[in-house]
BABATOR-701735 format. One record per residue (C-alpha): z, y, x; chain. Coordinates in steps of 0.05 Angstrom, whole numbers, plus 32768, in hexadecimal, padded with zeros to 4 digits. Layout:
<rs>
<z:Z; y:Y; x:X; unit:A>
...
</rs>
This chain:
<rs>
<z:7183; y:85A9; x:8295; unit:A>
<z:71B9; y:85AA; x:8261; unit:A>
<z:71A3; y:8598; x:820F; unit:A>
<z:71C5; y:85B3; x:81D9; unit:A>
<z:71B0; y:8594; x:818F; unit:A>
<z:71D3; y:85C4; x:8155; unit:A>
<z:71D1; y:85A7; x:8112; unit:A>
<z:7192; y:858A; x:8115; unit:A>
<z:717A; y:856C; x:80D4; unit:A>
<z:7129; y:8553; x:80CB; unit:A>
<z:710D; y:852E; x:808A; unit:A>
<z:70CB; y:8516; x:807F; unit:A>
<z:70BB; y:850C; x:802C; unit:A>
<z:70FD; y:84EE; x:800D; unit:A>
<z:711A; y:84CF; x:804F; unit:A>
<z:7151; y:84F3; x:8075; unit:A>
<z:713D; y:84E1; x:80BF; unit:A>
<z:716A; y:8514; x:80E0; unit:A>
<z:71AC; y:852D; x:80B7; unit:A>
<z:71D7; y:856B; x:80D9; unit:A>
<z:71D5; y:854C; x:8121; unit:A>
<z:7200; y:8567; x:8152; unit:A>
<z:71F0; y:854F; x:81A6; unit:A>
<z:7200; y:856F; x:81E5; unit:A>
<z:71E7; y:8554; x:8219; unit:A>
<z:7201; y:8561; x:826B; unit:A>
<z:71D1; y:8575; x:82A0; unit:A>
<z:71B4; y:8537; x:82C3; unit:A>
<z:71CC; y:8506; x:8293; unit:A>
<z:71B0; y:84C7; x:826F; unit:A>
<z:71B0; y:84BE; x:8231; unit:A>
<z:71AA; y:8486; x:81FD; unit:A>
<z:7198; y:848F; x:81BA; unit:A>
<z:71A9; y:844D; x:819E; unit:A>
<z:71A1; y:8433; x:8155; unit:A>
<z:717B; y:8409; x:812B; unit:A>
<z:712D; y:8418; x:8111; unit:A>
<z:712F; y:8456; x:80E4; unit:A>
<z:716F; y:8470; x:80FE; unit:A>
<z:7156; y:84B4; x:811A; unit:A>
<z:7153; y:84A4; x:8169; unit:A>
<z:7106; y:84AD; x:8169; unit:A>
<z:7104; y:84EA; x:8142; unit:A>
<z:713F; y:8509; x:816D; unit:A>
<z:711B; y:84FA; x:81A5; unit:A>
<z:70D3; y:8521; x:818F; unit:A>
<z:70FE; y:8557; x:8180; unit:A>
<z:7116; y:855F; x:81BA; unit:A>
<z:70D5; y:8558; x:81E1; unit:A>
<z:70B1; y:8590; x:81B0; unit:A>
<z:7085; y:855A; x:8180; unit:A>
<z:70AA; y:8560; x:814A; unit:A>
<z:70D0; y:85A8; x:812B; unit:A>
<z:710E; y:8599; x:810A; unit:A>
<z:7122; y:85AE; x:80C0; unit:A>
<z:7159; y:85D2; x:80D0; unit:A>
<z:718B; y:85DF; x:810E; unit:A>
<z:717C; y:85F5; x:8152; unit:A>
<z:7167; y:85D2; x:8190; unit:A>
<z:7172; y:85FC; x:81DC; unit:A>
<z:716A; y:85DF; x:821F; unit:A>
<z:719D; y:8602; x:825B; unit:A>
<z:71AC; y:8633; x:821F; unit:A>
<z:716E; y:8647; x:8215; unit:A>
<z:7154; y:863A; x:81CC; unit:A>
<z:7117; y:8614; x:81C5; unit:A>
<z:711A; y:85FC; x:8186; unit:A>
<z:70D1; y:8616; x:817B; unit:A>
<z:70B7; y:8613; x:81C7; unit:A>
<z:7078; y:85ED; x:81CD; unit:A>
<z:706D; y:85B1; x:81F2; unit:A>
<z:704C; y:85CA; x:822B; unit:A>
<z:7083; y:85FB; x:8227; unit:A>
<z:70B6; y:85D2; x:8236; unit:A>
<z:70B1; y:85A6; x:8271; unit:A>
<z:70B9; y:8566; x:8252; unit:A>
<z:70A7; y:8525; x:826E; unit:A>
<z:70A2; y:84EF; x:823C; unit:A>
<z:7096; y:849A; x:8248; unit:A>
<z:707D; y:847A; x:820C; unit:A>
<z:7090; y:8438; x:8203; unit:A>
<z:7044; y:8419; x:8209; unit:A>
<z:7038; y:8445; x:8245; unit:A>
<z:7000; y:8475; x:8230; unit:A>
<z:6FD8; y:846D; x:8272; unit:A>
<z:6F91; y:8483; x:8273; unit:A>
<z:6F69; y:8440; x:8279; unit:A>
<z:6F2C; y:8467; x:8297; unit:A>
<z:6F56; y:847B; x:82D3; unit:A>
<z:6F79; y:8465; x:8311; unit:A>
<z:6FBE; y:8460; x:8313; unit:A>
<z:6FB8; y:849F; x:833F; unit:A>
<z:6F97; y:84C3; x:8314; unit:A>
<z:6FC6; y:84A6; x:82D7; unit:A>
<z:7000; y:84CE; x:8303; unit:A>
<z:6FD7; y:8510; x:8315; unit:A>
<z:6FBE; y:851E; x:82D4; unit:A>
<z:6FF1; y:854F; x:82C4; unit:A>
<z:6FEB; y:856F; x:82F9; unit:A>
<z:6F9E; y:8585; x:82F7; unit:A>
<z:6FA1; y:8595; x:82AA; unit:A>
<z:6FD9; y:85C7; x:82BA; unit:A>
<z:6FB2; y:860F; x:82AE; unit:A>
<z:6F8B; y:862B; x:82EF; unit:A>
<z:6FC6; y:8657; x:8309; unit:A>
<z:6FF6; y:8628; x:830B; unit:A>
<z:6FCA; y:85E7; x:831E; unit:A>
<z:6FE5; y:85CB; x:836B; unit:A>
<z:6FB1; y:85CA; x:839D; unit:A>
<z:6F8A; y:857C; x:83AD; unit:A>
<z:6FB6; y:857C; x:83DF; unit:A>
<z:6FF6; y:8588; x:83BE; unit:A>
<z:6FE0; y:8556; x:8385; unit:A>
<z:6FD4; y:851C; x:83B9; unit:A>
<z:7015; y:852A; x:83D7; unit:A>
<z:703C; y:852E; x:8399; unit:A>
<z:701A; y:84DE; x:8376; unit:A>
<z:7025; y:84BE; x:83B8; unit:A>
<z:706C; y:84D8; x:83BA; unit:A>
<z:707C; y:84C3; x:836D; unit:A>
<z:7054; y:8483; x:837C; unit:A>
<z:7086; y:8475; x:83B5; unit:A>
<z:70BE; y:848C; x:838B; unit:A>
<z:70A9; y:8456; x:8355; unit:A>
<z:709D; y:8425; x:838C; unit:A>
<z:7054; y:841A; x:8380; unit:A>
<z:702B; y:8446; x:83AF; unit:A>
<z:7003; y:840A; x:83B9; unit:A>
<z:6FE5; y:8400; x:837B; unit:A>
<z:6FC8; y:8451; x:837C; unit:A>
<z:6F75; y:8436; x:8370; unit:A>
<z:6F89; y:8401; x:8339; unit:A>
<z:6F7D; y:8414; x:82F0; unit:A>
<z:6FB8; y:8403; x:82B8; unit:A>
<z:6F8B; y:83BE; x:82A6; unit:A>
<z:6F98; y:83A0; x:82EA; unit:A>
<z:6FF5; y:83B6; x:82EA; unit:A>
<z:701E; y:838C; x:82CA; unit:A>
<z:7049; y:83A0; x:828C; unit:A>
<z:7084; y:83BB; x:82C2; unit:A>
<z:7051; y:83E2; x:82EE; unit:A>
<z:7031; y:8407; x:82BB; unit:A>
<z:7075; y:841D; x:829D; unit:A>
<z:708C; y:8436; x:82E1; unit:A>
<z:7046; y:845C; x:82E9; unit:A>
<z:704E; y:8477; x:82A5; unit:A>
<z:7098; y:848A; x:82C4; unit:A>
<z:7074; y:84A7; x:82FB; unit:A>
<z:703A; y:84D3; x:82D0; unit:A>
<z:7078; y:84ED; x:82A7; unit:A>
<z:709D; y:8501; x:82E9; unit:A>
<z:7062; y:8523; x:830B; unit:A>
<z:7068; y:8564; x:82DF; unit:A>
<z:70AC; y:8569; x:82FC; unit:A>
<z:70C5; y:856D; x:82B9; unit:A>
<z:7107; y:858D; x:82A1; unit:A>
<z:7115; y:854E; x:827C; unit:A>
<z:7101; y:850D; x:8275; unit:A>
<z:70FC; y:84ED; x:8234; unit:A>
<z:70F6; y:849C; x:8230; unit:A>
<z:70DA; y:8481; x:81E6; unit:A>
<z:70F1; y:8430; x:81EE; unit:A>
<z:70D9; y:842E; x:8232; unit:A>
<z:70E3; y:83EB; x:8231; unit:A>
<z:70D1; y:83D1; x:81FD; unit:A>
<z:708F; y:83B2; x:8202; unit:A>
<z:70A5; y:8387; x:8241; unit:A>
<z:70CE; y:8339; x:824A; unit:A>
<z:710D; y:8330; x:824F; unit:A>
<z:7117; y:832B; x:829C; unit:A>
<z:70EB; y:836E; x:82A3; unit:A>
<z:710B; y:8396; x:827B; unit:A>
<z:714B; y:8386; x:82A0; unit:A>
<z:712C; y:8394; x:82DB; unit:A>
<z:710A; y:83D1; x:82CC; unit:A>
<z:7147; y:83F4; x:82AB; unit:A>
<z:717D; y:83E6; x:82EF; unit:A>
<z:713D; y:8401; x:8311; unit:A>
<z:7142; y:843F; x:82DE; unit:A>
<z:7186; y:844C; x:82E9; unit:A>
<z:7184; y:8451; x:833A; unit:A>
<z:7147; y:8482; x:8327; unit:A>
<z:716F; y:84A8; x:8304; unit:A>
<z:71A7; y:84AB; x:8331; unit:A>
<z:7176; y:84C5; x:8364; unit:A>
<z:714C; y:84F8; x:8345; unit:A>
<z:7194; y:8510; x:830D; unit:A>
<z:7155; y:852F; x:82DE; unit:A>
<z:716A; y:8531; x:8298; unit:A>
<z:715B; y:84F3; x:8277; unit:A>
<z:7161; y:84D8; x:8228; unit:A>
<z:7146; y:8490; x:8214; unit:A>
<z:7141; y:847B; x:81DD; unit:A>
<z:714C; y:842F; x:81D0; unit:A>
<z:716B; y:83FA; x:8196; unit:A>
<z:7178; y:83CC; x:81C9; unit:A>
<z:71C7; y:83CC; x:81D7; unit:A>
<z:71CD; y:83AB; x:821A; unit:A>
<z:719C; y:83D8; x:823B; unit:A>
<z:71C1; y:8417; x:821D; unit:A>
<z:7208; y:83FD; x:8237; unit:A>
<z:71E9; y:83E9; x:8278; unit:A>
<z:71BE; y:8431; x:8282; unit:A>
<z:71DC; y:846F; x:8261; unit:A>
<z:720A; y:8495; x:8273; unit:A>
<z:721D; y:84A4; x:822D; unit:A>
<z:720C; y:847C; x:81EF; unit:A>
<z:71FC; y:84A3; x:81AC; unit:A>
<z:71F7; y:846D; x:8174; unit:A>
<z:71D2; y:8483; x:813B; unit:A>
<z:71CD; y:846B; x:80F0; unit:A>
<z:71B1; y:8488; x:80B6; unit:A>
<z:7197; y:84C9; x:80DF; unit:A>
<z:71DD; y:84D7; x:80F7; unit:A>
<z:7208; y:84C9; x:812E; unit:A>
<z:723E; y:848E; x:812A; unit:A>
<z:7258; y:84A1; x:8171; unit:A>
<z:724E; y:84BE; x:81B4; unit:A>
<z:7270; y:84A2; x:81F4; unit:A>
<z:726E; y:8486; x:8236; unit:A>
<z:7256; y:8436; x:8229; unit:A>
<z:7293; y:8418; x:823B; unit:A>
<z:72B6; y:8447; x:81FE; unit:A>
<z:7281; y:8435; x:81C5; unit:A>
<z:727F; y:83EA; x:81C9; unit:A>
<z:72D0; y:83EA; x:81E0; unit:A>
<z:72EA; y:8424; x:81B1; unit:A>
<z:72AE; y:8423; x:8173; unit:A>
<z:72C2; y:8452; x:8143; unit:A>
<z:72A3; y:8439; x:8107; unit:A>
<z:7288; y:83F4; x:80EF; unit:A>
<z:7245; y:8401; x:80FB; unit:A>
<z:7251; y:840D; x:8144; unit:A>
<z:727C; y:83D1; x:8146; unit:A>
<z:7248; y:83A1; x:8128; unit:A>
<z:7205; y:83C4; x:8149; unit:A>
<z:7225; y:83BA; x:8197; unit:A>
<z:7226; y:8371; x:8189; unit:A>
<z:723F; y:833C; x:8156; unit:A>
<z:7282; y:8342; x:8136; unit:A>
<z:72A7; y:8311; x:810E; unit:A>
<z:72B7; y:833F; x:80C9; unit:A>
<z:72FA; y:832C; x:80AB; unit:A>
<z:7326; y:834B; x:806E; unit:A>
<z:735F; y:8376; x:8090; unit:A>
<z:739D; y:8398; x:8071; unit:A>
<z:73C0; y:83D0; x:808C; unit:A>
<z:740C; y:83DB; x:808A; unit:A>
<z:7435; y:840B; x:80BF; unit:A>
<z:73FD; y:840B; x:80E7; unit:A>
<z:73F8; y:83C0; x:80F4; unit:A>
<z:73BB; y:8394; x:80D9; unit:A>
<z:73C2; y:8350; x:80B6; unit:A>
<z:7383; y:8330; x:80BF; unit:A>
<z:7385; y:82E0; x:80A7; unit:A>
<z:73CC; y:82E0; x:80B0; unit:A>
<z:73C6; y:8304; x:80FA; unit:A>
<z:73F5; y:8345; x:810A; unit:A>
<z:73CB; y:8373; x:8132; unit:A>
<z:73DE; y:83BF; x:813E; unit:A>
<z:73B0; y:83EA; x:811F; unit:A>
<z:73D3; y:842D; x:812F; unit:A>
<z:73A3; y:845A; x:8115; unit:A>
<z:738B; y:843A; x:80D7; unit:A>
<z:739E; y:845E; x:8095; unit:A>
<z:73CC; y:8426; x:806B; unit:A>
<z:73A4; y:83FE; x:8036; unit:A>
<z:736B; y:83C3; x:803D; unit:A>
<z:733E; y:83C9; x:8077; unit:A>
<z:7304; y:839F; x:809A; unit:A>
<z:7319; y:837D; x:80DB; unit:A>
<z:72DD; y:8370; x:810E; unit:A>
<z:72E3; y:833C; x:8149; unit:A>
<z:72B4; y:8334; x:817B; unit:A>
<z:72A2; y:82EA; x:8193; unit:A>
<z:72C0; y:82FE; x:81D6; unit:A>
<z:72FF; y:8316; x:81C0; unit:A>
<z:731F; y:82CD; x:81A6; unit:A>
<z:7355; y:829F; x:81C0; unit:A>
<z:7337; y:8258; x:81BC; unit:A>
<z:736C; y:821D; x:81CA; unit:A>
<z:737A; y:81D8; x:81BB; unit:A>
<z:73BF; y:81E3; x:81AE; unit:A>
<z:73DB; y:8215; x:817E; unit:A>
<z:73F7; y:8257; x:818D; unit:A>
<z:742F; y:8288; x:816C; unit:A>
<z:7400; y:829B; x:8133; unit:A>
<z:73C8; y:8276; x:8140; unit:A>
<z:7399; y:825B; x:8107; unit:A>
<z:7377; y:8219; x:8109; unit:A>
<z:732D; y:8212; x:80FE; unit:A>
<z:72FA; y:81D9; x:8104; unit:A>
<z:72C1; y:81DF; x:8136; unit:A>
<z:7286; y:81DD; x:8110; unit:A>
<z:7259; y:81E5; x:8152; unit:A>
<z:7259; y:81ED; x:81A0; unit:A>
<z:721A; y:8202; x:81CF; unit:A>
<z:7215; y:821D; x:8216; unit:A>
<z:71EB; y:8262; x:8213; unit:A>
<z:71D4; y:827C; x:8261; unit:A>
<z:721D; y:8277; x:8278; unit:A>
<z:7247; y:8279; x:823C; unit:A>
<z:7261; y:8256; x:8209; unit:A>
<z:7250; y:8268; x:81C0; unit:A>
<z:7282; y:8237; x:8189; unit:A>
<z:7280; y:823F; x:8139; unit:A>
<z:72C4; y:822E; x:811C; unit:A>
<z:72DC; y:8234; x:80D0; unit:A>
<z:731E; y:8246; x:80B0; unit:A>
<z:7326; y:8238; x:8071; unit:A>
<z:72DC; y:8237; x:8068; unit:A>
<z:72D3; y:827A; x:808B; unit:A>
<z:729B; y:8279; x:80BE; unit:A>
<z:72AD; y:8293; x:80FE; unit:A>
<z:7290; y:829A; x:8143; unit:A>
<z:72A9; y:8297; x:8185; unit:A>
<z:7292; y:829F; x:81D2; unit:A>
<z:72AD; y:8288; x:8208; unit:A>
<z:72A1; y:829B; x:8256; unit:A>
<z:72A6; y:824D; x:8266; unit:A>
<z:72AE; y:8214; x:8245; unit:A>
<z:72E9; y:8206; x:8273; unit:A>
<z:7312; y:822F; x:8247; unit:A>
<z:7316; y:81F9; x:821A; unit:A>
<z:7326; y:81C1; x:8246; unit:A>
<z:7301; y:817B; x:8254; unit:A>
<z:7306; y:8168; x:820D; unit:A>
<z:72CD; y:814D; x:81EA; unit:A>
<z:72B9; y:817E; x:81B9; unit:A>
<z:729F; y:815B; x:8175; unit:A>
<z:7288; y:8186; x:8134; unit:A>
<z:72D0; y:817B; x:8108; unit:A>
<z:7302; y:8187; x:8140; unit:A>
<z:7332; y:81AD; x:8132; unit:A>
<z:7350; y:81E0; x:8165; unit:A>
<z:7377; y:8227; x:815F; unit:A>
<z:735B; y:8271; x:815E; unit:A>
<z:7382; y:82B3; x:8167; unit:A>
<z:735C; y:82F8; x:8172; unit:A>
<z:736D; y:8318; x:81B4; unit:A>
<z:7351; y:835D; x:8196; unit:A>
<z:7337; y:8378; x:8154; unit:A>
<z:7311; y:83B9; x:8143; unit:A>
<z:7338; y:83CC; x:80FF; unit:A>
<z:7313; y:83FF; x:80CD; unit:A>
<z:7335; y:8414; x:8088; unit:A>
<z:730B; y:8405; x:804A; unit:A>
<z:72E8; y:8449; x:803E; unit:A>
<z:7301; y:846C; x:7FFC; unit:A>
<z:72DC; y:845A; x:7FB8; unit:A>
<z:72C9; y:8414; x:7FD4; unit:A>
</rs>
């Protein structure tokens, strides 16, 4: 089921949630809608699922408009992010619901109905757990039966509010690898919704990063975080070192550095370096600038150093402290930095 959003712009009071958004969206595909709180993702999402009617523009799913289609109308499965299960019932029951509110004429048979929660409970790998009630899953469980409940209308397309969200760290990773095979099994039409980058990059198949109620970017994940086309993307996949650029014949100075900046319009610009993306050494380099260590501490399995230059702050990762030799790393040592790559961005006019 295909999605095509047409200049769809909603405000509520003075505040501009949604301005002219424009989304198409491939059969079987997932979606991220990625961006910080108040940026639009939730409201784009309701949209789409009915619960909220846009201002202005024109929503149609496989070219069909819907743009005032009920709910019920539109075979929509939604996962909220603090599940939504009925604490009265089983975690059968949680899953069948749907099914035996659905109108008279269209309700399945008992029969049907038993065959279709066992199946979904298989699907979500917790058939066993069909006579607990929500109280007694864990955080994971109840999302998956929540994932389940959505799933039994066999819906059109499923929408995902921070699915996430409300579970740890190691869960949540879990979960959303778990989502992904899922996904790549069943190829329903699927949008999530999330303002946590790592699980977008790791999930989606395309990335729309939002800001202000409009969209920065769309693109596979690798092409946001590798080819961002503004500084907000830049900075919102991840921390970036922001340094005064200037642009000449498309190459960059940046502290002295020559960097090609091909299709940056001539003038002063902002230059943003990831962590990742520096050259760390002892000894100096063609070009290199020296800077003191102000600090160096293992995170997990890499290497996170502060340096200065000329007072400047800047930070630095490294895969493995290896990269830096055996030395014995003090605060006030001095060592030598290049950039290996730089996102370059042109001062914006009137600034």
């Amino acid at each position: 089921m295909s999605i095509a959003i047409e200049s769809v712009s909603k405000q509520f009071g003075a505040f501009q949630a949604l301005d002219n958004v424009n989304l198409d969206i491939a059969s079987g595909e997932l979606i991220a809608l990625l961006g910080p709180s108040g940026c639009g993702k939730t409201t784009l999402l309701r949209i789409i699922a009915g619960l909220e009617t846009p201002d202005s523009g024109r929503l149609a799913f496989h070219g069909e408009d819907t743009t005032d289609t009920p709910v019920r109308e539109r075979q929509v499965g939604f996962v909220f992010q603090h599940y939504a299960l009925f604490r009265h019932l089983t975690v059968f029951e949680n899953v069948a619901f749907g099914l035996r509110v659905r109108p008279r004429k269209t309700r399945p048979s008992e029969a049907v109905i038993r065959a279709k929660v066992h199946e979904l409970l298989q699907l979500v790998q917790l058939d066993w757990l069909a006579d607990r009630y929500p109280s007694q899953l864990s955080g994971g469980q109840r999302q998956r039966i929540a994932l389940a409940r959505a799933l039994a209308v066999e819906p059109r397309v499923l929408l995902l509010d921070e699915p996430f969200g409300a579970l740890d760290a190691q869960v949540r990773k879990e979960l959303r690898r778990w989502l992904r095979r899922l996904h790549d099994e069943l190829h329903i039409t699927s949008v999530f919704v999330t303002h946590d980058q790592e699980e977008a990059l790791e999930v989606a198949d395309r990335v729309v990063v939002l800001n202000r109620g409009r969209i920065e970017q769309v693109g596979a994940p690798a092409e946001v975080y590798h080819k961002p086309a503004s500084p907000f993307v830049v900075e919102f996949l991840g921390q970036a070192n922001k340094l005064p650029a200037h642009v000449c014949n498309g190459r960059a100075d940046i502290l002295g550095w020559q960097i090609a900046a091909p299709s940056v319009a001539d003038g002063d610009g902002t230059a943003f370096v990831r962590p990742s993306d520096w050259w760390l050494s002892h000894h100096p380099g063609e070009g290199s600038l020296p800077v003191q260590l102000q600090d160096i501490r293992a995170v997990g399995p890499r290497w996170q150093v502060s340096v200065t230059h000329q007072g400047r702050p800047l930070e630095i990762e490294l895969s493995t402290r290896d990269e830096l030799g055996e030395a014995d790393l003090q605060p006030g040592h001095w060592l030598h930095l290049q950039p290996r790559k730089a996102h370059v961005f042109a001062t914006p006019a009137g600034r």
